[in-house]
C-alpha positions in Angstrom: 0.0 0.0 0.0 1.3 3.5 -1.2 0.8 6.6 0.6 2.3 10.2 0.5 1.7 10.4 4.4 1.6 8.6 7.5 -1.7 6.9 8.7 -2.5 4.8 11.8 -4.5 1.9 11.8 -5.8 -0.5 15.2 -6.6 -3.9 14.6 -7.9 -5.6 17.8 -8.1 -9.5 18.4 -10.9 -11.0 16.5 -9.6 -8.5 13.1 -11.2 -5.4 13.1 -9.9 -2.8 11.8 -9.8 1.1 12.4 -8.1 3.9 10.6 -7.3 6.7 12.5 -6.4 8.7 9.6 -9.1 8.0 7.0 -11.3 10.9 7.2 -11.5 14.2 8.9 -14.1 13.2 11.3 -11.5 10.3 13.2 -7.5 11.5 13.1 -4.4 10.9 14.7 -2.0 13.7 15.1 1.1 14.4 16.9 2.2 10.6 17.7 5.0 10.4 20.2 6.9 7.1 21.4 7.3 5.9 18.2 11.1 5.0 18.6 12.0 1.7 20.9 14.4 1.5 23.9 16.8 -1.8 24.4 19.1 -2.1 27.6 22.5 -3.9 26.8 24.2 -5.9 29.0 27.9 -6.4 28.3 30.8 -8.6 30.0 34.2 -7.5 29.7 36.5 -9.7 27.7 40.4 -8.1 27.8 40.8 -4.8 26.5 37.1 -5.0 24.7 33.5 -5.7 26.1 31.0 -8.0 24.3 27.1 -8.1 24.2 25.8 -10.8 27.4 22.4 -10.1 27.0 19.7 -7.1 25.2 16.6 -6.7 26.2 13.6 -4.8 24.4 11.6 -2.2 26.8 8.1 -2.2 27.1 7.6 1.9 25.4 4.2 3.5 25.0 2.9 5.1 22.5 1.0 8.5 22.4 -1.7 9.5 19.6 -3.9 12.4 20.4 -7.1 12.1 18.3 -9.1 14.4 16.7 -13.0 13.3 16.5 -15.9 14.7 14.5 -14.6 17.5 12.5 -17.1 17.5 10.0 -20.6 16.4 10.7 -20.1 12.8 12.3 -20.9 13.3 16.5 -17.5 12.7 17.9 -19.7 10.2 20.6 -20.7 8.1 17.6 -16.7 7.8 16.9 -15.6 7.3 20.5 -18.4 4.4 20.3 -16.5 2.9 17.4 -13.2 3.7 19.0 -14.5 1.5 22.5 -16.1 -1.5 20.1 -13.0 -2.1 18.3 -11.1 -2.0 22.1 -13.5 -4.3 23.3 -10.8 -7.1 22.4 -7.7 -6.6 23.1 -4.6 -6.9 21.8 -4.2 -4.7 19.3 -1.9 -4.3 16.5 -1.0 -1.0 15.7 -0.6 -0.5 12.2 2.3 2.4 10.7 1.8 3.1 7.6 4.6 5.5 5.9 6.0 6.2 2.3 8.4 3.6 2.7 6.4 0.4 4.2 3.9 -1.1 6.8 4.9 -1.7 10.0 3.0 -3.6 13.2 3.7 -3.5 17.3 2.1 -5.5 19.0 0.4 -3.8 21.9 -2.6 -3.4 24.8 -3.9 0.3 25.5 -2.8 2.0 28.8 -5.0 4.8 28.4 -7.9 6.9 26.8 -9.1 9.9 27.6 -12.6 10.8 27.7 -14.2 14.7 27.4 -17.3 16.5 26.4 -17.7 17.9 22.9 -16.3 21.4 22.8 -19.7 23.7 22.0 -17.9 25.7 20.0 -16.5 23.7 16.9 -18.5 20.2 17.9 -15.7 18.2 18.1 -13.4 16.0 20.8 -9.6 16.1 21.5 -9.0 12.9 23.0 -5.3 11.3 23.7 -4.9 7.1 23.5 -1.6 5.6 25.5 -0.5 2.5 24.0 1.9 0.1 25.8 3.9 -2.0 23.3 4.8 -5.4 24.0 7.2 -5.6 21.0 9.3 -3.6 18.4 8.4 -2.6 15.3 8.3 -5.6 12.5 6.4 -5.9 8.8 4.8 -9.5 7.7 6.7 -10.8 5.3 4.9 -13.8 2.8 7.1 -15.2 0.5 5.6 -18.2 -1.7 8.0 -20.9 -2.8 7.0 -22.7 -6.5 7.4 -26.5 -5.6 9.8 -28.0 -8.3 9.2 -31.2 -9.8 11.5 -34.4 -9.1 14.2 -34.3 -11.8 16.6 -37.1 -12.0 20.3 -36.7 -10.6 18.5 -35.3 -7.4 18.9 -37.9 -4.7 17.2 -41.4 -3.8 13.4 -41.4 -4.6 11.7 -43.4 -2.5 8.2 -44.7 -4.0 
C-alpha cells in the first residue's frame, strides 16, 4: 500500500480494523513514542567488552485524536473507537511512504471529554503500551519444483 503520508491503523483481536487517519471526522495527530528502547548488557572480555544479553523495553505510544470534524458526532466515533477496544490486543498499524509496519500492543489509556460547544468536536489522547518492536509480515511463496533425476534417492 502507497501513501504520501503517514496513517495509523488499530486492529484488535478478533480483526477489526480502524483507521485513524481515513477521514477528517476520526484522526491521529502528533504521535510520540514511536522509537524503541533496548538495555544492553555487556561482560568485559580483555581490552574490549562483548554483548551478554539485550533486552527490548516495554515503550508506549501517544496518539492524540481528533473526532468529529465535520458532521459525524465525535460520541458516535468514540463508540467505534471502544467497540473495536473491546478485544484486546491490538496491532497498531504504521503506515509511511516507505512500508507497513505492526507492534504488538494493549492500551494504557484513553481519555474521555465532552464535545467542545464551539467547533463540535473531541480532543482525545490514547496511550498504547507496546509489547514488541516494530516488525512488517513478510509472505514469501516458494513454487514447488518437480522431481528431476540426478537429485537424490526417490523413495516410492
Amino acid at each position: 500500500m502507497t501513501t504520501t503520508f503517514r496513517r495509523f491503523l488499530i486492529e484488535n483481536s478478533v480483526g477489526e480494523v480502524l483507521d485513524l487517519s481515513a477521514s477528517p471526522d476520526l484522526f491521529a495527530f502528533n504521535p510520540e513514542g514511536l522509537g524503541i528502547s533496548i538495555d544492553n548488557d555487556f561482560v568485559s572480555s580483555g581490552g574490549s567488552f562483548l554483548i551478554n544479553k539485550r533486552e527490548i523495553n516495554p515503550n508506549e505510544i501517544t496518539l492524540n485524536l481528533l473526532m468529529g470534524a465535520r458532521e459525524v458526532n465525535p460520541y458516535v466515533i468514540y463508540s467505534d473507537l471502544i467497540r473495536i477496544l473491546s478485544s484486546p490486543p491490538y496491532n497498531l498499524i504504521y503506515i509511511t511512504p516507505v512500508g507497513e509496519w505492526r507492534r504488538s500492543c494493549v492500551v494504557n489509556e484513553l481519555s474521555k471529554s465532552e464535545i467542545n460547544p464551539e467547533f463540535s468536536v473531541m480532543m482525545e489522547q490514547i496511550i498504547f503500551k507496546c509489547s514488541t518492536p516494530w516488525y512488517n509480515d513478510i509472505h514469501n511463496e516458494y513454487p514447488i519444483q518437480p522431481q528431476q533425476g540426478g537429485d537424490g534417492k526417490i523413495y516410492s
